[in-house]
C-alpha positions in Angstrom: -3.3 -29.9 2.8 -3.0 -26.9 0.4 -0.1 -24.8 0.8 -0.3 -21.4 1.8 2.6 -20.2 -0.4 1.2 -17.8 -2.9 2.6 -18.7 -6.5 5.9 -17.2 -7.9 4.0 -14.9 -10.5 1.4 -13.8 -7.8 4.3 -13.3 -5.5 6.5 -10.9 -8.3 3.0 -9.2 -9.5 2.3 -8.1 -5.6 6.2 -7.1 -5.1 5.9 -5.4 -8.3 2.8 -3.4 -8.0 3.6 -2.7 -4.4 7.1 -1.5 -5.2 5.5 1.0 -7.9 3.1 1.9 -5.3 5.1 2.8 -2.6 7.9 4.4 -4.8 5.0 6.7 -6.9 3.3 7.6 -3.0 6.8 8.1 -1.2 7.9 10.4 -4.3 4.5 12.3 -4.4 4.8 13.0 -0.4 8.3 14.3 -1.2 7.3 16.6 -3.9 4.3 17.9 -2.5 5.7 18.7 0.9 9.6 19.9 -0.3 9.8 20.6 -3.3 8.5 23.7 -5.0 9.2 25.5 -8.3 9.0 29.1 -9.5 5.9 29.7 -11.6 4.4 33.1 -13.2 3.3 34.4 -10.1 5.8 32.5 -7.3 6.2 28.9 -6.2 4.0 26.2 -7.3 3.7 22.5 -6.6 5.9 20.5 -9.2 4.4 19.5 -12.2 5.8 15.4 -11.6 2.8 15.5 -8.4 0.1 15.1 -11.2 2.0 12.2 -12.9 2.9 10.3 -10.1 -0.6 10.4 -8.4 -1.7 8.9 -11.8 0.5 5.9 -11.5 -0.2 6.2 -7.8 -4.0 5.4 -8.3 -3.3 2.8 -11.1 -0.8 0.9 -9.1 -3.5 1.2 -6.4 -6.6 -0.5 -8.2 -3.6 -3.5 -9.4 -2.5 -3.9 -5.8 -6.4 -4.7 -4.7 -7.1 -6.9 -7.3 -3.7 -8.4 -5.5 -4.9 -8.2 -2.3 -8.4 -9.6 -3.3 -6.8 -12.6 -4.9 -4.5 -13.4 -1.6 -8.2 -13.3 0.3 -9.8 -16.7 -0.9 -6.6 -19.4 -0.5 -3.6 -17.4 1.0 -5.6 -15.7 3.9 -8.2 -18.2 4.5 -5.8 -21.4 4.7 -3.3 -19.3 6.7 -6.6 -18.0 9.1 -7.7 -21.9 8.9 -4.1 -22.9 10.0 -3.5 -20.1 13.0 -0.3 -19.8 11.2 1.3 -15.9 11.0 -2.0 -15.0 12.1 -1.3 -11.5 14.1 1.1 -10.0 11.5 -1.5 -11.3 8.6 -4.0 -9.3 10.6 -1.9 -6.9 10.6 -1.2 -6.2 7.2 -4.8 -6.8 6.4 -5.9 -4.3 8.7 -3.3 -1.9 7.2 -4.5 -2.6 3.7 -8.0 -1.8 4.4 -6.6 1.4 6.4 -4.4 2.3 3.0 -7.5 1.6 0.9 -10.5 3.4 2.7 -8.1 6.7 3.5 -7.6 6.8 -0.2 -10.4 6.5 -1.7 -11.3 9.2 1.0 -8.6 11.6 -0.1 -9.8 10.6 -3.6 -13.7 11.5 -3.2 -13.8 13.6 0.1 -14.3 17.1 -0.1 -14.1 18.4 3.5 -10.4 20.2 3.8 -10.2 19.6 7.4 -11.4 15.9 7.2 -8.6 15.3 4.5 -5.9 16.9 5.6 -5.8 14.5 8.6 -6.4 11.6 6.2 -3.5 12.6 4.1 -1.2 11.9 6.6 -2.9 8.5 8.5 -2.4 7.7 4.5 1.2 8.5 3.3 2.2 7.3 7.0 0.9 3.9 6.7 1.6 3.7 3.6 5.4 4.7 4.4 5.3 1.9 6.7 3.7 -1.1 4.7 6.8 -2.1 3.0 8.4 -2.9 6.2 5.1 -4.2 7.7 5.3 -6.6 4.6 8.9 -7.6 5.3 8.0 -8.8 8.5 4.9 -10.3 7.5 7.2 -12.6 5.0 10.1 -13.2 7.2 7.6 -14.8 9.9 5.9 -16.8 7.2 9.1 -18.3 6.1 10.2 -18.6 9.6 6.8 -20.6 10.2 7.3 -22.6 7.3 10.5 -23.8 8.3 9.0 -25.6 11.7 
């Protein structure tokens, strides 16, 4: 039977691309909500907000070609197996959360609608590294039986 170890590059390009994306959302979130410069005419948002939602979004569309490629032999062999199966749901669930709010903050236009989307966003997405550590540790743990 096939393994359902991802392989050591696929395993460093999703902890690298994750990393960038969590680190370029959790420094946007602080910027934007603390941090606040003097401009002409009072404070503005910092100039960096602009930057990191660029590497933000590019880390982003890397992390779901990740998360596409994990789909057809990781996912399905563990699914197949029943092995790690509720904190692999888990972590897919809270990908397709992460993805659909931000291509909502990206494209929506209603203020309202957005705001509240900002949040469910930067909050899950505050939380997926440590949904991800546990999602590994049980996999290893499960491997080990």
């Amino acid at each position: 039977m096939l393994p359902i170890k991802i392989g050591r590059f696929h395993e460093w390009f999703l902890y690298v691309v994750g990393g960038i994306l969590t680190l370029s959302g959790a420094l946007w979130v602080y910027f934007h909500y603390f941090i606040r410069i003097e401009g002409d005419f009072g404070p503005i948002h910092h100039p960096m907000e602009r930057d990191l939602l660029s590497i933000h979004g590019i880390s982003a569309a890397l992390m779901m070609i990740g998360f596409g490629s994990v789909l057809p032999g990781h996912v399905s062999r563990a699914w197949s197996m029943r092995r790690n199966l509720w904190s692999g749901i888990f972590m897919f669930a809270t990908m397709v959360i992460l993805s659909a709010s931000g291509y909502f903050l990206y494209y929506l236009g209603n203020e309202s609608v957005r705001s509240v989307t900002a949040i469910v966003h930067w909050a899950i997405g505050l939380a997926l590294p440590i949904i991800a550590v546990v999602h590994i540790q049980r996999g290893l743990k499960s491997r080990r039986k």
